[in-house]
C-alpha positions in Angstrom: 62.5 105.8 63.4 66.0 106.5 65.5 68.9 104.8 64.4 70.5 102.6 66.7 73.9 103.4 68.2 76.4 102.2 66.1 78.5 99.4 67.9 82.6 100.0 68.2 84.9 98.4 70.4 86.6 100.3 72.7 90.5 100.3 72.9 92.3 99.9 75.9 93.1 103.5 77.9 93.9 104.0 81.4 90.3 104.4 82.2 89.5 100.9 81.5 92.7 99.5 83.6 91.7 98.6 87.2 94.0 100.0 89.3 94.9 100.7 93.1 94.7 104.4 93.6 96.6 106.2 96.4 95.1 109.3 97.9 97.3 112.6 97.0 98.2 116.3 95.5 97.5 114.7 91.9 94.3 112.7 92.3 91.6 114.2 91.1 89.4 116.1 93.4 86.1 113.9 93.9 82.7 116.6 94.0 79.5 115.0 95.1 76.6 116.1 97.1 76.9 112.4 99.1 79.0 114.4 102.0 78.3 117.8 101.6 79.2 119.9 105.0 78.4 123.5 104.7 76.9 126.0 101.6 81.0 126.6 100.7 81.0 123.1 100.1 78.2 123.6 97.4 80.1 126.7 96.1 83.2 124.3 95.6 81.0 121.7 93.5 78.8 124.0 91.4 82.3 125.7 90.4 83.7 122.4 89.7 80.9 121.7 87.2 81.1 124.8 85.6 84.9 124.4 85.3 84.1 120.5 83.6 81.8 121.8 81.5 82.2 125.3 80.3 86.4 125.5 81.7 85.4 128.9 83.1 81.8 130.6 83.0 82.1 134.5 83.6 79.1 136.6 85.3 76.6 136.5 82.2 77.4 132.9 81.6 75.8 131.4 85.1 72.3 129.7 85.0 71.6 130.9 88.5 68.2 128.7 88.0 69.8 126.5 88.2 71.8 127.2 90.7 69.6 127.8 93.1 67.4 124.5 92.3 70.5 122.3 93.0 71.3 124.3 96.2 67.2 123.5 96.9 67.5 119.7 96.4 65.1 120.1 93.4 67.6 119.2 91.0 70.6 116.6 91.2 74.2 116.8 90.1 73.2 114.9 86.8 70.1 117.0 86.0 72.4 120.2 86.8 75.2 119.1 84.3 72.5 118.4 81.7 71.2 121.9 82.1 74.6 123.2 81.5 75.0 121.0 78.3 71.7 122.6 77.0 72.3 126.5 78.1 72.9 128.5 75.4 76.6 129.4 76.3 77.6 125.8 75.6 75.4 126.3 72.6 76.9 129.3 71.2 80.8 128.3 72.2 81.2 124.5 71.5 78.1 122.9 69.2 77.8 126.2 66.4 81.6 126.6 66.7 82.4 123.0 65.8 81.4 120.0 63.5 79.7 117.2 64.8 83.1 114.9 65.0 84.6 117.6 67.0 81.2 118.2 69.3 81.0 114.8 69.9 84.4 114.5 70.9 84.3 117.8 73.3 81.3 116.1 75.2 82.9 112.6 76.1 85.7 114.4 77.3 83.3 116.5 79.6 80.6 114.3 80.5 82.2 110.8 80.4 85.8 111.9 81.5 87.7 110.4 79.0 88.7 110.5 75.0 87.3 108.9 72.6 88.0 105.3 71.7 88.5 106.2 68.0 86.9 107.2 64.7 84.3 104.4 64.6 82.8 105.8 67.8 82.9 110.0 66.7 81.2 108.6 63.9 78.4 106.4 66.1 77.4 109.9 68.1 77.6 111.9 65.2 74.5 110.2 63.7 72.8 110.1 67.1 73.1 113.9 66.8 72.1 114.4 63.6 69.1 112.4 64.3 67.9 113.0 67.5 69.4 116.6 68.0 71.0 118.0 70.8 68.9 117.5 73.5 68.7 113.3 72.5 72.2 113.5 72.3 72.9 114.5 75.9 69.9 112.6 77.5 71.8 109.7 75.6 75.3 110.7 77.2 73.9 111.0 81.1 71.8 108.1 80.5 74.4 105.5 79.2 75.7 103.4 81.7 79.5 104.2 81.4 78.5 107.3 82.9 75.8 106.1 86.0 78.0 103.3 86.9 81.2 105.8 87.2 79.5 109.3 88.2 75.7 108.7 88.7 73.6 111.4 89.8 75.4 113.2 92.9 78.8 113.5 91.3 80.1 115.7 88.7 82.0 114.0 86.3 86.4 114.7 85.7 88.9 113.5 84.0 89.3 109.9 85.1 92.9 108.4 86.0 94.8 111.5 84.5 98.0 110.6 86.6 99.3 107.3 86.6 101.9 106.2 89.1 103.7 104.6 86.7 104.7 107.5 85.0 106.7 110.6 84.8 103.9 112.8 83.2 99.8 111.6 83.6 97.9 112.3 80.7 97.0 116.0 79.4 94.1 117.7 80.9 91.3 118.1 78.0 91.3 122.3 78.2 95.1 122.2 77.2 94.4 118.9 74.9 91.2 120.1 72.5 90.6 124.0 72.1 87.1 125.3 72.2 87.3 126.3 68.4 88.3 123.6 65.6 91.1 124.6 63.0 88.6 126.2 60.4 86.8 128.7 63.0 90.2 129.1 64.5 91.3 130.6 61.0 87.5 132.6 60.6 88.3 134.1 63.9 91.8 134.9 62.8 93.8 132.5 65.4 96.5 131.9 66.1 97.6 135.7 65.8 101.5 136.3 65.6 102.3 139.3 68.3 106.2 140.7 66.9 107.9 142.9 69.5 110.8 144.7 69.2 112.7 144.7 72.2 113.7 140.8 73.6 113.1 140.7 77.2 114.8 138.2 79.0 113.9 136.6 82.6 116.2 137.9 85.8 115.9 135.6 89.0 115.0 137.5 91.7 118.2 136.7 93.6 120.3 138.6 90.7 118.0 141.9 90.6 119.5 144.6 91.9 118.4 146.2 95.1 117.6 149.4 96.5 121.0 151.4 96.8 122.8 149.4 94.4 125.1 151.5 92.6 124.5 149.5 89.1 120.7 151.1 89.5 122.0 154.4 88.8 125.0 153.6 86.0 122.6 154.6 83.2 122.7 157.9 84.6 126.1 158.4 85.1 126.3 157.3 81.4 124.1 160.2 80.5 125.8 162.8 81.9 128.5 164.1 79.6 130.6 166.5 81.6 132.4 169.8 79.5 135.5 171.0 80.9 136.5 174.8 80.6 139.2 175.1 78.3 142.3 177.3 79.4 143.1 179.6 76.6 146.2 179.5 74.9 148.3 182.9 75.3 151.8 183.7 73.4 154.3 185.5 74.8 154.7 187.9 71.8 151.0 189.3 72.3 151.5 190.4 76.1 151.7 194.0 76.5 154.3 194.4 79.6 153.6 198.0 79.8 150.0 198.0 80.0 150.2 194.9 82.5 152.6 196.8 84.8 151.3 199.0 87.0 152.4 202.8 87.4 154.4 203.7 90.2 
């Protein structure tokens, strides 16, 4: 018998606040299949999700299956993300590398596009995990309605309401915020690692190099050169021999 979800009460964030969004640089880019134009445009979206979901997914890492049944219409935006929550790479690199708190809180980040409301509710997912597995987990996610009401099934989810208006700095994007790794496999995998240099290099503007021709480009070469004079012996009138200096006449 599954346990129910655990009820908690969500606190107020900026994703709860209704607001009046004007369109700019700093809103979030919106990726849906609702007005795709061209194939690039499909290139744009399936790199967004991998982005959302993985941060960045080299060569070995792409589920071109899957790729190529969303380009087909076989699959939707929603089935595609849950395909990339179940692949192996976000197997290997979030759920074996974390605990369940720290999973849990990797995937509402990704899939809901937000953080969590607190303890109470790492704890409520953290037991659907452990009891219905991965795969429950997920379906769970995708099917709540936080995230059909807000994303549904032709839009990959982001970050909601990262910049604010209001203030000077929006909130921190969830790559820079929560590392892959938590602080134990962090230490395992010997991270952070302290790089020592000896020399201190120091930033120049580029108005304040030196160009080609400058005469301070080749001052480290005229330091290196250490000229020797000839030295003009030193001759006493007492060792001169006039008569073998004179000539004969």
């Amino acid at each position: 018998m599954a346990i129910p979800l655990i009820n908690y009460a969500p606190k107020s964030q900026n994703v709860r606040v209704a607001g009046y969004d004007i369109g700019g640089d700093e809103k979030p880019t919106v990726f849906t299949t609702e007005n795709l134009l061209s194939s690039s445009d499909m290139d744009n979206l399936i790199e967004a999700a991998y982005r959302q979901i993985f941060f960045h997914a080299f060569k070995w890492d792409r589920e071109k299956i899957l790729e190529s049944q969303l380009r087909n219409g076989q699959l939707t935006v929603r089935d595609f993300i849950r395909g990339l929550l179940l692949s192996k790479t976000f197997r290997d690199s979030f759920y074996d590398k974390n605990s369940n708190y720290r999973f849990v809180e990797h995937c509402v980040q990704k899939v809901l596009g937000r953080d969590v409301y607190g303890e109470r509710e790492k704890i409520a997912w953290s037991i659907v995990v452990a009891t219905k597995g991965l795969q429950g987990f997920v379906d769970d996610l995708l099917n709540s309605d936080e995230y059909l009401s807000n994303f549904g099934y032709d839009t990959v989810p982001y970050q909601r309401r990262r910049n604010l208006p209001g203030r000077e700095a929006g909130e921190i994007p969830f790559n820079i915020k929560s590392p892959r790794y938590d602080a134990y496999h962090r230490r395992q995998l010997g991270f952070p690692q302290i790089v020592w240099q000896n020399e201190v290099r120091r930033f120049v503007p580029q108005d304040k190099k030196a160009k080609a021709g400058d005469p301070v480009n080749f001052l480290a070469m005229a330091r290196s050169i250490n000229p020797s004079a000839n030295t003009i012996p030193k001759i006493s009138a007492l060792n001169i021999n006039i008569e073998a200096s004179v000539p004969r006449r």
